[in-house]
VMD Tcl script that draws the C-alpha trace (Angstrom):
set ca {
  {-12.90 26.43 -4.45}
  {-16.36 24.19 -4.58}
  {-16.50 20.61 -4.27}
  {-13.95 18.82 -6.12}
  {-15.25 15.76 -8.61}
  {-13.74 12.46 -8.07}
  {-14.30 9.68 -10.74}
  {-13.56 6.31 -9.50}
  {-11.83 3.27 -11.90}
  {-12.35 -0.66 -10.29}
  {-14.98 -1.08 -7.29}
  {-13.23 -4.06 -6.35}
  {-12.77 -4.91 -2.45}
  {-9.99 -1.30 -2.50}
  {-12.45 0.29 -4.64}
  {-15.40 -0.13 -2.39}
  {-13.54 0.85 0.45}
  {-12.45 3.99 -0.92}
  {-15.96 4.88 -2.92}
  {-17.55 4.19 0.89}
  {-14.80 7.03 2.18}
  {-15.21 9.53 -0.92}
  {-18.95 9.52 -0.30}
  {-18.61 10.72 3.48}
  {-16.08 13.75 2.23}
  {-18.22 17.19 2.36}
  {-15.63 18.58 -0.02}
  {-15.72 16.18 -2.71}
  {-18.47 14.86 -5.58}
  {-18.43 11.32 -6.29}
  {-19.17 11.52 -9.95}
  {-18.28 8.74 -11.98}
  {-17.69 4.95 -11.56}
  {-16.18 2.49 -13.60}
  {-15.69 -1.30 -13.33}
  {-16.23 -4.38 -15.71}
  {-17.94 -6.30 -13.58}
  {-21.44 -5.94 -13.61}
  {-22.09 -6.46 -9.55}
  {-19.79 -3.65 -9.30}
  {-21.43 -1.69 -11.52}
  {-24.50 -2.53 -9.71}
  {-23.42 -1.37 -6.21}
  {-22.56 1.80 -7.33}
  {-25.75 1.94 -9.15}
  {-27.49 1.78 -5.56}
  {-24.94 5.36 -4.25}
  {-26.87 7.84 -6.54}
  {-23.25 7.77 -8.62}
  {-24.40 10.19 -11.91}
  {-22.20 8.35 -14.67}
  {-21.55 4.63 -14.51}
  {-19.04 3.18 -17.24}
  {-18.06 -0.23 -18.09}
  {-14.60 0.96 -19.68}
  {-12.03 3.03 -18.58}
  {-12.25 4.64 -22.34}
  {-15.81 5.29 -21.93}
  {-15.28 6.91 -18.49}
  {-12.87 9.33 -19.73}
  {-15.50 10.46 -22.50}
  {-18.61 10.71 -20.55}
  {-17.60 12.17 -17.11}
  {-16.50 15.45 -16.41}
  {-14.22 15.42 -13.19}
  {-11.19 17.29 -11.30}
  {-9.57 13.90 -10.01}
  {-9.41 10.03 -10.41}
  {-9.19 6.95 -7.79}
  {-7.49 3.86 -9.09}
  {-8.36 0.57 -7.69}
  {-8.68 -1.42 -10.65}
  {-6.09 -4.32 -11.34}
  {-2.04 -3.81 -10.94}
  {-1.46 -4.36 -14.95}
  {-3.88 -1.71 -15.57}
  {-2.64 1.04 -13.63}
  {-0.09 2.33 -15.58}
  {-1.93 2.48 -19.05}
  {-4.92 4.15 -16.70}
  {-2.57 6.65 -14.65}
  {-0.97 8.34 -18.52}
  {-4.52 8.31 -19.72}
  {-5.72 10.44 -16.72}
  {-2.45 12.22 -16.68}
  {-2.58 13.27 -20.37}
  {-6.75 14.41 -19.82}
  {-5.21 16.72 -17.26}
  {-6.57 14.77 -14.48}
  {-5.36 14.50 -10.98}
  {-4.73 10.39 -9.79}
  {-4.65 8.51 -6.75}
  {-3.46 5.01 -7.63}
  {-3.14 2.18 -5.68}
  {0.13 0.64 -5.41}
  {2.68 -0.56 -7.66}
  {2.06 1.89 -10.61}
  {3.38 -0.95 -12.70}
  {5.47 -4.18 -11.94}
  {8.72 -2.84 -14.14}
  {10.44 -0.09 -13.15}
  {10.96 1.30 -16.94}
  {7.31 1.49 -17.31}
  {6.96 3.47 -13.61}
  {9.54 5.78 -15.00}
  {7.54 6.64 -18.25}
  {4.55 6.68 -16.51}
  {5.75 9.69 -14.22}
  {7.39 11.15 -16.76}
  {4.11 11.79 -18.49}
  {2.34 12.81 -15.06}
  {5.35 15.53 -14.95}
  {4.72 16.75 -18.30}
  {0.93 17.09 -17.97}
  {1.75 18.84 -14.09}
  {-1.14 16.42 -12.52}
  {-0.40 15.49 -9.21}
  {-0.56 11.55 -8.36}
  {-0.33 9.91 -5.13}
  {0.05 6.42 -4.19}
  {-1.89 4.16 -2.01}
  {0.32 3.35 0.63}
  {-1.96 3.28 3.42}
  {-0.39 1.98 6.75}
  {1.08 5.58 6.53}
  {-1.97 6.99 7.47}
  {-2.25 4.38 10.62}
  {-2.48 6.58 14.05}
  {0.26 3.64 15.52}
  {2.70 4.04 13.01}
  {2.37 7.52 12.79}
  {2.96 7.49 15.66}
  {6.22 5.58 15.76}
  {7.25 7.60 12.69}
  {6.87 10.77 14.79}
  {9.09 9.77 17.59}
  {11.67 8.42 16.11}
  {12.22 11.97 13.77}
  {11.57 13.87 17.02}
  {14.68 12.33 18.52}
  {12.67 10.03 21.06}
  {15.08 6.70 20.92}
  {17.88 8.74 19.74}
  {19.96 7.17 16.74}
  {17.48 4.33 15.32}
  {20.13 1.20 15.01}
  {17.59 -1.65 13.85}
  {13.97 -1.31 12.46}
  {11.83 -4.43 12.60}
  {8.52 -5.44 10.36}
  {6.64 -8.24 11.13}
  {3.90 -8.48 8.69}
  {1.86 -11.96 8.20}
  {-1.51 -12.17 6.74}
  {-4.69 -14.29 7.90}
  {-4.94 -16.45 5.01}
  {-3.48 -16.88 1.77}
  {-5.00 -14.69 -1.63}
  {-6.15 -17.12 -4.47}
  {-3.83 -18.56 -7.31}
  {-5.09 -16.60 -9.60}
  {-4.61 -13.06 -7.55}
  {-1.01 -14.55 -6.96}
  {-0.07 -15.29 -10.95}
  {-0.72 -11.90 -12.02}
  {0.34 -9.54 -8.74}
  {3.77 -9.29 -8.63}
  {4.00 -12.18 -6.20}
  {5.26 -11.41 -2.64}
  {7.28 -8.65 -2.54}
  {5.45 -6.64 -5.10}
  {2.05 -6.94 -3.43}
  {2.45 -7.36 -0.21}
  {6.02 -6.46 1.54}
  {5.91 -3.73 -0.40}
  {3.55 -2.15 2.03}
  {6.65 -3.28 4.54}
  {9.30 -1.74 2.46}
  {7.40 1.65 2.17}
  {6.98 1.36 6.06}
  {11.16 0.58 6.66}
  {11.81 4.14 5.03}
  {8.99 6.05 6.25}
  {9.71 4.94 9.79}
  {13.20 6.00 10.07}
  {13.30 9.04 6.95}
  {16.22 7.17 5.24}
  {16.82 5.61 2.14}
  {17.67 1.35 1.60}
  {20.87 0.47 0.03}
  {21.56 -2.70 -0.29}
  {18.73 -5.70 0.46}
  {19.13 -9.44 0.83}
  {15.96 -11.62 1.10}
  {15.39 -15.47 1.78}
  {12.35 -17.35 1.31}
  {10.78 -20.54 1.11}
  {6.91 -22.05 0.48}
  {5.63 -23.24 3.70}
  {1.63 -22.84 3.68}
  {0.35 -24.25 -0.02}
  {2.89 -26.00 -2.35}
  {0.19 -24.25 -5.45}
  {1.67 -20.88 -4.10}
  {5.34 -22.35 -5.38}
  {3.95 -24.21 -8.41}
  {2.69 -20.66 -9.22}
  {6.07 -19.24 -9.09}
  {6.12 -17.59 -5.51}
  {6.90 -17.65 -1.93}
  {4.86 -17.15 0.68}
  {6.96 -17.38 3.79}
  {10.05 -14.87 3.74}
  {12.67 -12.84 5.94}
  {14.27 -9.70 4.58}
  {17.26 -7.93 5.88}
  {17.25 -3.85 4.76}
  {20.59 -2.09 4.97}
  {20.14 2.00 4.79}
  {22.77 4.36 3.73}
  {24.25 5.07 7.57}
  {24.65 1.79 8.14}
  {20.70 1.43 10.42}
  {19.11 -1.89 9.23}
  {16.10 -3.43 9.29}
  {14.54 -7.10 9.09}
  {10.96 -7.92 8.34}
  {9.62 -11.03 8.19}
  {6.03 -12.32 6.30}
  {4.17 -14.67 6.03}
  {0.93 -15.64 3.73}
  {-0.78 -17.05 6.54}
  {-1.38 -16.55 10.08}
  {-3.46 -18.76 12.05}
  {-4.37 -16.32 14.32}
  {-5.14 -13.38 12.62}
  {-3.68 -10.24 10.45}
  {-0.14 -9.58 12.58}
  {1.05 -6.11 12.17}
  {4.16 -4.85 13.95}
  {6.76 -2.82 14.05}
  {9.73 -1.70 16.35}
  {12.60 0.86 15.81}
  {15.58 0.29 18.55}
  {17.62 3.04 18.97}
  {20.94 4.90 20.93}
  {18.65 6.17 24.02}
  {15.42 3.75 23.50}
  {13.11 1.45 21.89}
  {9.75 2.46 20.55}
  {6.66 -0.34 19.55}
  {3.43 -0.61 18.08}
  {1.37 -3.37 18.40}
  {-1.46 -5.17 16.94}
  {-4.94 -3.89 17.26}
  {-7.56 -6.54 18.73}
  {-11.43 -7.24 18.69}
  {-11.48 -5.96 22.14}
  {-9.15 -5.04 25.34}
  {-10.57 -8.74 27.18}
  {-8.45 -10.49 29.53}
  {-10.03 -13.77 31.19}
  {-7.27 -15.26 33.98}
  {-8.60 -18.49 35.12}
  {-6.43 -21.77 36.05}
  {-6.10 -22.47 32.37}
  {-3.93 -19.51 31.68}
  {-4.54 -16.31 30.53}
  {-7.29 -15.44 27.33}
  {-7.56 -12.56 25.42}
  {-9.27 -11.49 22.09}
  {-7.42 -12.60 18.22}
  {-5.86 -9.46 16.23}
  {-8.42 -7.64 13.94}
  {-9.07 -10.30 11.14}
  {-7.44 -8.54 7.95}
  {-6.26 -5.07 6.63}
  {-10.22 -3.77 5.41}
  {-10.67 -3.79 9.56}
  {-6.90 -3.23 10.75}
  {-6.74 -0.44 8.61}
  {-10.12 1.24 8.36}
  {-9.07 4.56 9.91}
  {-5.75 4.37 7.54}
  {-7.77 4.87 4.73}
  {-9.91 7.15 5.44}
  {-7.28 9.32 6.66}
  {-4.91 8.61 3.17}
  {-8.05 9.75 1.39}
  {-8.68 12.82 3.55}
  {-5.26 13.94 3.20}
  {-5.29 12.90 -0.81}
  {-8.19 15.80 -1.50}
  {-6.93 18.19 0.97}
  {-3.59 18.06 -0.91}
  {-5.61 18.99 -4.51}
  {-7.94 21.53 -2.38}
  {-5.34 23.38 -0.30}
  {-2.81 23.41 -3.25}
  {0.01 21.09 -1.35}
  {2.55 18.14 -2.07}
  {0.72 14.61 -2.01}
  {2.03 12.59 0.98}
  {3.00 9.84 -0.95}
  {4.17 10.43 -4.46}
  {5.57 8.36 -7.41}
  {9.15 8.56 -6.45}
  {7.94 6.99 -2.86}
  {6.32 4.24 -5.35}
  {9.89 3.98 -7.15}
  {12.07 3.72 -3.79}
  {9.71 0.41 -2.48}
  {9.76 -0.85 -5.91}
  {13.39 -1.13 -6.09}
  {13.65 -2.39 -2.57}
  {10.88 -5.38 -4.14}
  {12.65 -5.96 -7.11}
  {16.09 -6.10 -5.00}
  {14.68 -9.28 -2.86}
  {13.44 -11.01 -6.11}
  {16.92 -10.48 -7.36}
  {18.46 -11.59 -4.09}
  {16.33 -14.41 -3.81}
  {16.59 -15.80 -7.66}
  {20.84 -14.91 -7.15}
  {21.00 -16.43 -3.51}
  {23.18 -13.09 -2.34}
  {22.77 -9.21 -1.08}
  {21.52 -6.93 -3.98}
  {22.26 -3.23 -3.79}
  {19.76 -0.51 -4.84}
  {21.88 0.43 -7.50}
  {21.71 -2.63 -9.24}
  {18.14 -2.17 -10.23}
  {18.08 0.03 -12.84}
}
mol new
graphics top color blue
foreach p $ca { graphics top sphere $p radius 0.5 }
foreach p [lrange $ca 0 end-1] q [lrange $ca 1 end] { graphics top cylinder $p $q radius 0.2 }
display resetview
């Protein structure tokens, strides 16, 4: 097979992270970008990118490609994923596919029907660390896994206006979180209760979210897990997680600036966590991508597909419901 032709759709801050990865691939052709703004357009101008579109519409029409990356906007990517779908085009889309679970379920319904394969971005999959905790725990390592826990806090807060149209909490953030409690452990979450308050900005509440929350995951066997979040972090992007289990405990930690210590009689100094996920995560996505165009080259399953997307979705839609009812929701409820 030659080089595979990848259009990409939104060079946003995810877009330009993933355009930046597609262009160091040797088996793929960054052929086509699309994005509304015209700075965006403009910095892909400046990558030698052959077609550059200012509509979805028009990128469909003028480029001739093999696969497309989604980064643009959450309400766009169903409408862009059955487009793409119905073309006959492979998709990677950034997460949710949509923020109601009917529309998900249409939307891979007509991925099915056009056999296109579609990934989603869940990247902290793709994270050596967590992979690495992943890989112990199915290998036996801690023995039965009894309680999984997330801690996962950002630096600083997104803007109003990101926070009105995302999803809000759950949906845009701990979703990443609820995608890590089943990957960890290989099981499926059955019943979810979530509490949550606005601690950081009272414009965050005004705006109809939370930004401060602790969620308690019950699986299937009876394992559970508890993450906690939080909007803002004064010391940097915090990014745990720990799986306790029958013979053992396994951790992984934050990643830092550098490996410093300075002991002196005022205590003990060491370096802040890496600032935010575009740094924390660098190697995540590269990796995601790598294994995205492999998949498509080598004829494989995608490692993260829509009904991965459907199973945090739930989970997300479970703690709005708990939180709105004040009470555990199970899975089954959100239908």
């Amino acid at each position: 097979m030659g080089k595979l032709r990848i259009a990409v759709a939104g060079v946003g801050r995810i877009g330009k992270i993933h355009l930046k990865n597609l262009l160091q691939n040797d088996d793929i052709e960054v052929v086509a970008v699309m994005d509304p703004m015209e700075a965006s357009r403009h910095y892909a101008k400046g990558k030698n990118i052959q077609f550059i579109a200012s509509s979805y519409n028009e990128l469909l029409e003028i480029a001739d490609f093999d696969a497309i990356v989604i980064c643009s906007p959450t309400d766009t990517h169903a409408d862009y994923v059955v487009l793409a779908a119905k073309k006959g085009k492979h998709i990677f889309c950034e997460k949710p596919l949509d923020l109601s679970l009917e529309r998900v379920n249409e939307v891979l319904k007509v991925v099915n029907e056009n056999n296109v394969k579609l990934m989603i971005g869940f990247n902290r999959r793709f994270d050596d660390e967590f992979k690495k905790i992943q890989e112990l725990v199915q290998n036996g390592a801690i023995g039965e896994p009894h309680i999984v826990k997330i801690t996962s806090r950002d630096p600083e807060a997104p803007p109003i206006n990101y926070i009105k149209s995302s999803g809000g909490l759950f949906l845009d953030m701990t979703i990443h979180d609820f995608d890590m409690a089943r990957f960890v452990v290989g099981k499926e979450v059955i019943e979810v209760y979530a509490k949550g308050a606005v601690l950081i900005d009272p414009a965050i509440g005004e705006a109809g979210d939370i930004d401060t929350a602790v969620i308690m995951l019950t699986y299937a066997d009876g394992t559970m897990a508890i993450i906690d979040n939080s909007r803002e972090a004064a010391y940097g992007y915090d990014q745990r997680v720990e799986v306790f289990g029958s013979k053992g405990m396994v951790q992984a930690n934050n990643n830092f600036h550098d490996s410093h210590r300075l002991y002196n009689s005022s205590g003990i100094q060491a370096a802040l966590p890496l600032h935010f996920f575009i740094d924390r995560y660098a190697q995540a996505y590269k990796t995601e991508m790598s294994e995205y165009i492999n998949s498509l080259k080598n004829g494989g399953k995608v490692p993260v597909d829509g009904q991965d997307g459907i199973s945090s979705l739930k989970i997300g839609l479970a703690a709005i419901k708990s939180i709105q009812e004040k009470r555990s929701v199970h899975i089954d409820e959100i239908n």
